[in-house]
Wavefront OBJ file of the C-alpha trace (Angstrom):
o trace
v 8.205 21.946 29.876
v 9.103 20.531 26.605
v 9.313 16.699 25.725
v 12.729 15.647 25.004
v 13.362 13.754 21.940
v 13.938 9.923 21.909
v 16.918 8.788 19.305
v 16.141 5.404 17.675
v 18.870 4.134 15.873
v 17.285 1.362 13.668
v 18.625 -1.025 10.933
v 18.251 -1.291 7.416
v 14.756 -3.366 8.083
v 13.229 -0.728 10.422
v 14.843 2.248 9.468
v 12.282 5.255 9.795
v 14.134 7.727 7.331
v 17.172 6.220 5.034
v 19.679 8.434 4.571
v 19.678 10.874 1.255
v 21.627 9.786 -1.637
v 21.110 6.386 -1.377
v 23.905 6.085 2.033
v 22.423 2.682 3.036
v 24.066 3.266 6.796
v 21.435 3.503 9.947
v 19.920 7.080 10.329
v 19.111 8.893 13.482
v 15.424 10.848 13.388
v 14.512 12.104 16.627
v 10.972 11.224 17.822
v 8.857 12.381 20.445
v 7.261 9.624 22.371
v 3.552 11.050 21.470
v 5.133 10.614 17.460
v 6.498 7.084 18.536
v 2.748 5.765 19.536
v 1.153 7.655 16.586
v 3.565 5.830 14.428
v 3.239 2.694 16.150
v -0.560 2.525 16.206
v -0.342 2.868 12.353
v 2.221 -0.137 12.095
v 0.291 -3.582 11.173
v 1.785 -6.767 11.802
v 4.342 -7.238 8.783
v 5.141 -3.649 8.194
v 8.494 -2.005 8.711
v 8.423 1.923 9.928
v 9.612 2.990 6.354
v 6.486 1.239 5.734
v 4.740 2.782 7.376
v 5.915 6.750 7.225
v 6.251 5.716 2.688
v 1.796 5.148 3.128
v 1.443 8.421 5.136
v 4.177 10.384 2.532
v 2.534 8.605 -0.358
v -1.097 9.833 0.854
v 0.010 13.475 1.085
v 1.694 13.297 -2.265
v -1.979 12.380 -3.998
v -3.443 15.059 -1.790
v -0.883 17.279 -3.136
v -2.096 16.858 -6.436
v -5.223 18.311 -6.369
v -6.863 16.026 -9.246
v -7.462 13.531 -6.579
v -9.446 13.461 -3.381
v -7.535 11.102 -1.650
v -6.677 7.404 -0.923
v -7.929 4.429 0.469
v -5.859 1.621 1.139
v -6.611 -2.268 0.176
v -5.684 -4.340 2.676
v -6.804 -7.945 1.637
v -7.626 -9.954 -1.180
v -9.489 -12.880 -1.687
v -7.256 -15.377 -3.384
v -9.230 -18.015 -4.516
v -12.070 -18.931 -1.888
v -9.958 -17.777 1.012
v -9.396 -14.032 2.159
v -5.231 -12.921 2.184
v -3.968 -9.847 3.586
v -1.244 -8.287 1.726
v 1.990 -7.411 2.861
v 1.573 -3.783 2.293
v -1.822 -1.933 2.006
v -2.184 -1.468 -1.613
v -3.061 2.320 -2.361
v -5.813 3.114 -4.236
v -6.366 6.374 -5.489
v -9.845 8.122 -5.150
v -12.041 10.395 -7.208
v -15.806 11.542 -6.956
v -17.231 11.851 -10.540
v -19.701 14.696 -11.457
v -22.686 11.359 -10.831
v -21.242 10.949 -7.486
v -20.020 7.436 -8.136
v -16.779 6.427 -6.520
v -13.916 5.629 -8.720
v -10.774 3.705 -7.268
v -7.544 3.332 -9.423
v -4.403 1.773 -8.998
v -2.234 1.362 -12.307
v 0.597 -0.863 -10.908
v -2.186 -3.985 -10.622
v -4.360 -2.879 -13.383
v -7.380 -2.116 -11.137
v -10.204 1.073 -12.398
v -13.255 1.310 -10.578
v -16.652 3.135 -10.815
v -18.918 2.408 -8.426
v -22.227 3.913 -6.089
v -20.350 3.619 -3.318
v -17.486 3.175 -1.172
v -17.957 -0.292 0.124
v -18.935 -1.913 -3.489
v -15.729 -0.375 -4.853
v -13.520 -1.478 -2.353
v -15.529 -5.175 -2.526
v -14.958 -4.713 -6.063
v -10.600 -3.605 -6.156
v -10.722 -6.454 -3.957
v -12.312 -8.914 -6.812
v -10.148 -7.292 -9.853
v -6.814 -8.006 -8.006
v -7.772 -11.680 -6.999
v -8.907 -11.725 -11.318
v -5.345 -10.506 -11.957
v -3.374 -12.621 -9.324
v -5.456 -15.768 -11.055
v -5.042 -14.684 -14.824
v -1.104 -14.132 -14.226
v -0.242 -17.697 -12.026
v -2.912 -19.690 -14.192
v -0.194 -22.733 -15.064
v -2.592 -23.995 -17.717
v -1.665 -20.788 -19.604
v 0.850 -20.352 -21.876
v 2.008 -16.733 -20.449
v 4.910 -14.575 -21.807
v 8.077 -14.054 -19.703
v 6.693 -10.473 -18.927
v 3.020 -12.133 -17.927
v 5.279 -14.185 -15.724
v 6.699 -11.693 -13.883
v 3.875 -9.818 -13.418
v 1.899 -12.696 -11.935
v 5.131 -13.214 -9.207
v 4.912 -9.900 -8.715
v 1.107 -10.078 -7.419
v 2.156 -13.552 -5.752
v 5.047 -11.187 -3.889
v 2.214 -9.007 -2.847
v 0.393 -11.078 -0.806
v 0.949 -13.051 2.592
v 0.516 -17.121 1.682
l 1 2 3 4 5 6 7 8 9 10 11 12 13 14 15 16 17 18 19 20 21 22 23 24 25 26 27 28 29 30 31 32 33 34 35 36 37 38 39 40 41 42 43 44 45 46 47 48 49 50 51 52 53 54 55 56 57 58 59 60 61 62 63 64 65 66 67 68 69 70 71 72 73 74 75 76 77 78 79 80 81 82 83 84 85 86 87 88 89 90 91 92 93 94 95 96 97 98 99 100 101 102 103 104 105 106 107 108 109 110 111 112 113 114 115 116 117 118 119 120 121 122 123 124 125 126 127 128 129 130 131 132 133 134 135 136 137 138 139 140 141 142 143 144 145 146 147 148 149 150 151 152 153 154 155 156 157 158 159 160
């Protein structure tokens, strides 16, 4: 006996699939309940679905690749002295170099790196984008228009 498909009409906010060619009207998918709770256990507390189903496209996309081996996905920051989550998980992408260190990269926040292993470099992402989120909303400094935006830009990316 096969599962019939469940309909979920969502809007804009939660809309699992928007519709091609930018039609910005609520989209049908069907989903099979067993789908429904794999989605849902991936969801986190701020997330949308598009949030969600945009990590798990943009993880097969680097595995597509090749060059990479895969992703791992920051979740929190410190910011300051106290830890932050951020509103989305902030990919980083994943290589093994021929000395078996770890190397994490993500060029949208400027963060590269190289490390023994997997915890140090995560502890380590975790340190470069609090250095970046400080450098970019330090008021003492006299920052460009463009430094400006990019510090509200890491302010946007994390829950305060």
């Amino acid at each position: 006996m096969t599962a019939k498909p469940i309909i979920f009409p969502f809007p804009l906010s939660d809309t699992i699939m928007q519709a091609i060619d930018g039609d910005k009207k609520r989209t049908q998918m069907p989903v099979y309940p067993k789908t429904k709770q794999r989605i849902l256990s991936r969801k986190r507390e701020h997330q949308t679905y598009d949030d969600v189903l945009n990590i798990l496209l943009d993880t097969v996309e680097i595995g597509d690749k090749g060059e990479e081996y895969g992703v791992i996905f920051l979740q929190s920051v410190f910011i300051g002295e106290e830890m932050k989550k951020l509103k989305k998980p902030l990919p980083l992408t994943l290589n093994i170099a021929e000395n078996g260190y770890i190397q994490l990269a993500n060029t949208e926040y400027s963060i590269l790196v190289s490390s023994p292993n997997v915890k140090e470099a995560i502890e380590e992402a975790q340190l470069q984008f609090s250095d970046g989120f400080g450098f970019f909303n330090n008021p003492a400094l006299n920052l460009s228009p463009a430094a400006k935006a990019r510090g509200e830009r890491f302010k946007d990316a994390v829950w305060m």
